[in-house]
C-alpha positions in Angstrom: 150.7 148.5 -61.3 152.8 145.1 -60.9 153.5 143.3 -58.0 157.2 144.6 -58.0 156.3 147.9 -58.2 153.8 147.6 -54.9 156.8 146.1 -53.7 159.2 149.1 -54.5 156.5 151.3 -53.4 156.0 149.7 -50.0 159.4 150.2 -49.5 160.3 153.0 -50.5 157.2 154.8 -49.1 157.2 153.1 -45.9 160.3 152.1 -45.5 160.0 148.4 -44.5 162.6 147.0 -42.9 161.9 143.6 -44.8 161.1 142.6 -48.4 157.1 142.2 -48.7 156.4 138.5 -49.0 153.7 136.9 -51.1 152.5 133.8 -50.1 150.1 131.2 -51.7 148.1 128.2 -50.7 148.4 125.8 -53.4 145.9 123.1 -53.7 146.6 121.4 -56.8 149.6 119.5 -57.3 149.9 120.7 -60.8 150.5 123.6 -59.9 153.8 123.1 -58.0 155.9 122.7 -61.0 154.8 126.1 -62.2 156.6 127.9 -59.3 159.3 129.6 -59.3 161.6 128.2 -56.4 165.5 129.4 -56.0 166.0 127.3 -52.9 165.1 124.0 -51.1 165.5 123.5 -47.3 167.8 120.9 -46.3 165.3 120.1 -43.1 161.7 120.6 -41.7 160.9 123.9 -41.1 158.5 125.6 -39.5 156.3 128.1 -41.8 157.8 131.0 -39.8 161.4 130.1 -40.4 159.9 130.0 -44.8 159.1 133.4 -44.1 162.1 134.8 -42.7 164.1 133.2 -45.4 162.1 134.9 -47.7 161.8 138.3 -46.4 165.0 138.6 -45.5 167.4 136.4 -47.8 165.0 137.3 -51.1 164.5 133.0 -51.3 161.4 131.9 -52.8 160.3 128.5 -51.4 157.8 125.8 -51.4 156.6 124.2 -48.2 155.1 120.3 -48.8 152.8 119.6 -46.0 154.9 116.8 -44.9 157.9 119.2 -44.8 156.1 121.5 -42.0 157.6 121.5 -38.7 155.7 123.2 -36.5 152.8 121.0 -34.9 150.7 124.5 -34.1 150.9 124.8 -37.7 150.1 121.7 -39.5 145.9 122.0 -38.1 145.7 125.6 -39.6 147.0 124.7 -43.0 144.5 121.6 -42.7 148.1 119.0 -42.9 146.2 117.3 -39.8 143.5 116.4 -37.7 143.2 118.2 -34.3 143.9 116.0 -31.3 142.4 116.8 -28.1 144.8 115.9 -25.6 148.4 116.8 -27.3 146.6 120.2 -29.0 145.2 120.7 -25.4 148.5 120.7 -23.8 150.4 122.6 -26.5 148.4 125.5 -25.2 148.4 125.1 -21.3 151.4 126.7 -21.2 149.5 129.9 -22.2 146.1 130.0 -21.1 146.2 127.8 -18.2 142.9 126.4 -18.1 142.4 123.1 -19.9 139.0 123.2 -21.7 139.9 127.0 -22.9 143.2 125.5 -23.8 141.6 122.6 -26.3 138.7 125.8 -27.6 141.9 127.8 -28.6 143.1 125.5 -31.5 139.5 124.6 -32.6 138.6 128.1 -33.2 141.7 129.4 -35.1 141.4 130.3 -38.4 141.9 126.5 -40.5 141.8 125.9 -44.3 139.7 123.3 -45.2 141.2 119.7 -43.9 143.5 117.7 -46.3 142.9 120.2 -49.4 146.4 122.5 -49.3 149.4 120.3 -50.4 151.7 123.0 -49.9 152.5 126.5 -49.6 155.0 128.5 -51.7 156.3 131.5 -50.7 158.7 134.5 -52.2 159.3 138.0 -52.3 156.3 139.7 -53.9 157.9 141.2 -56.6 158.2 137.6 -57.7 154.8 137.0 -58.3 154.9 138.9 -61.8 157.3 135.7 -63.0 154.6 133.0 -61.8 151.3 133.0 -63.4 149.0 133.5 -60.3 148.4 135.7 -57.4 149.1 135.1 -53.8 146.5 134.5 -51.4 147.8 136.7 -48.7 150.7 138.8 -48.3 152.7 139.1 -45.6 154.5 142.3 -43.8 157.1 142.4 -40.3 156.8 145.8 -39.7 156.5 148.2 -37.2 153.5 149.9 -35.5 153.9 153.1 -37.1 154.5 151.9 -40.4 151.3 149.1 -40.3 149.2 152.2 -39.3 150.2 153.8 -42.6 149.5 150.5 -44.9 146.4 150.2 -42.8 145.0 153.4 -43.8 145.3 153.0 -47.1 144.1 149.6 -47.3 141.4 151.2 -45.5 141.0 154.2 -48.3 141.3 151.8 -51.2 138.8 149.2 -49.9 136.4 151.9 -48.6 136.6 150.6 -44.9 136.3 152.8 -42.0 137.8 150.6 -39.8 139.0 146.7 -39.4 139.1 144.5 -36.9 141.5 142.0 -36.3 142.0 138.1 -34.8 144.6 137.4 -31.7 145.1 133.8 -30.5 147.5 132.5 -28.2 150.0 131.5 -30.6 149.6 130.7 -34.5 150.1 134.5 -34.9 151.6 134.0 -38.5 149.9 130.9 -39.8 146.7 131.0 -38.5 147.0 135.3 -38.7 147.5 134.7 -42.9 144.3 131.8 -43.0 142.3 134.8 -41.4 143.5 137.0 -43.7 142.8 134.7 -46.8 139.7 133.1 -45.7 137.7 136.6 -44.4 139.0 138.3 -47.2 140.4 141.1 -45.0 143.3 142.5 -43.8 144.9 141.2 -40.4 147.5 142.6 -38.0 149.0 140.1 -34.9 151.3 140.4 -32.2 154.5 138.2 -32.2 153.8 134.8 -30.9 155.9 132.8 -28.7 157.3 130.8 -32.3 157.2 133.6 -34.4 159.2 135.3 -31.3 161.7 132.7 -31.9 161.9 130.8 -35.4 160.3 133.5 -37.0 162.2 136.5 -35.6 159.9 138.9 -35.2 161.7 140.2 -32.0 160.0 142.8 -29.8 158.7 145.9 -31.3 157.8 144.5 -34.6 154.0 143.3 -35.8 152.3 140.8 -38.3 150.8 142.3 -41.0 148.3 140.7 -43.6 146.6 141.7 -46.8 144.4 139.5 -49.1 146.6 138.9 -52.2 144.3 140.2 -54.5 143.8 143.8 -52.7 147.5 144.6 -52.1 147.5 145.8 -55.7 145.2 148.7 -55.2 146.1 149.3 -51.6 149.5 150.2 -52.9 148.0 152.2 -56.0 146.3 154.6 -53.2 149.3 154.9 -51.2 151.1 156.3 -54.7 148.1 158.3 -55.0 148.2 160.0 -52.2 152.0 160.6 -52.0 151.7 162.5 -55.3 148.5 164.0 -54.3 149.8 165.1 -50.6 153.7 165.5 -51.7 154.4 162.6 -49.1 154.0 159.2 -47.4 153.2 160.7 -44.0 150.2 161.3 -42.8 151.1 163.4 -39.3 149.6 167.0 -38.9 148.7 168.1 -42.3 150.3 165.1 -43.9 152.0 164.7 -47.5 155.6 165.6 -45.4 158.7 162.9 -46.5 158.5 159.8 -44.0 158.0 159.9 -41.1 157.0 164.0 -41.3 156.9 166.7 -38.8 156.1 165.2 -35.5 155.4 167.7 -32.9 153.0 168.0 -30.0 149.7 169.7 -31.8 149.2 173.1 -30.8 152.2 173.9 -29.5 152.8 177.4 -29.4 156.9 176.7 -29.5 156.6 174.6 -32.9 156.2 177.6 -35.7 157.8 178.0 -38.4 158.0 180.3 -41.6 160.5 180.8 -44.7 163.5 182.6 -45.0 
């Protein structure tokens, strides 16, 4: 399987409102030339507003650290130091308490200070034209349809359950480090800027699988759509997305063919 096929497949299986996105830490400068980028943003940008682009406009991008607008950001991608007293107020406004407020953006998840010189980011499928794999890729979907990719992630990387890493805000940058750096999947909440500049709107979730096991998570979704007859996994399972949901038990739901 190729990364456009797991794309498809995601799709198609799950019916994801968005394109998958594949995202990669770069951390050579060599290797920027090597990317395949369609478009160039005319302004800073916060990594949110890359990823919306991407998933929903198809764009594959590159993000120079000095091109990041978001200050949350820039400590999680290691752009910048942390500074105590404006980090400390960026997160008052949340937790209310000032020495929880400056523990918040020292324990977020943080690549390694002054090594990533940029991120790029573009529809997974178009990591089969680049020669390298992304570090993490990124999902908007809903509940029901996380729970699904969830369990097989689970079922391909023989996990019998996950856990996963809320902060206050950094729910998509600092929810992708987590991701990349504990070699695991991920699944946040909308924060208050990926609420806003990244559009996650209300009923939606974060979604993150290393880059290197989206490949076989997808390959045991395929599996077990041919092996079940279908996507869903309610009741018996293997029914066409999202399958017979019924209270379990009820006498009123029988059926039998005609």
């Amino acid at each position: 399987m190729n990364y456009g096929q797991a794309s498809e497949a995601l799709i198609w299986n799950i019916r994801l409102d968005f394109d998958p996105v594949g995202i990669r830490f770069v951390f050579d400068d060599s290797e920027i030339n090597q990317l395949a980028v369609t478009h160039r943003a005319k302004t800073k940008l916060t990594y949110c507003q890359y990823l919306a682009a991407v998933r929903q406009t198809r764009y594959s991008l590159f993000l120079p650290k000095d091109r990041c607008l978001c200050e949350n950001a820039e400590p999680v991608f290691g752009f910048r130091e942390l500074e105590r007293g404006p980090d400390t107020k960026r997160h008052m406004k949340y937790l209310c308490d000032e020495e929880i407020s400056w523990q918040a953006p020292q324990q977020k998840a943080k690549l390694e200070l002054g090594k990533c010189v940029g991120i790029y980011a573009a529809p997974l499928a178009e990591f089969d034209k680049v020669n390298c794999e992304p570090s993490v890729v990124f999902m908007m979907c809903v509940p029901y349809q996380a729970y699904h990719i969830l369990n097989d992630y689970m079922g391909a990387m023989k996990r019998p359950n996950l856990n996963f890493f809320h902060t206050p805000n950094s729910a998509v940058c600092s929810g992708s480090v987590w991701a990349y750096n504990n070699k695991t999947a991920n699944m946040t909440t909308m924060c208050a800027g990926s609420k806003t500049s990244g559009k996650s709107e209300m009923a939606y979730v974060n979604l993150f699988i290393p880059g290197n096991q989206i490949l076989p998570t997808v390959e045991q979704q395929v599996r077990r759509c041919e092996d079940m007859g279908g996507p869903s996994v309610l009741g018996k399972g293997g029914q066409p997305w999202p399958g017979l949901d019924v209270c379990k038990g009820c006498p009123l739901f029988k059926f039998e063919p005609v």
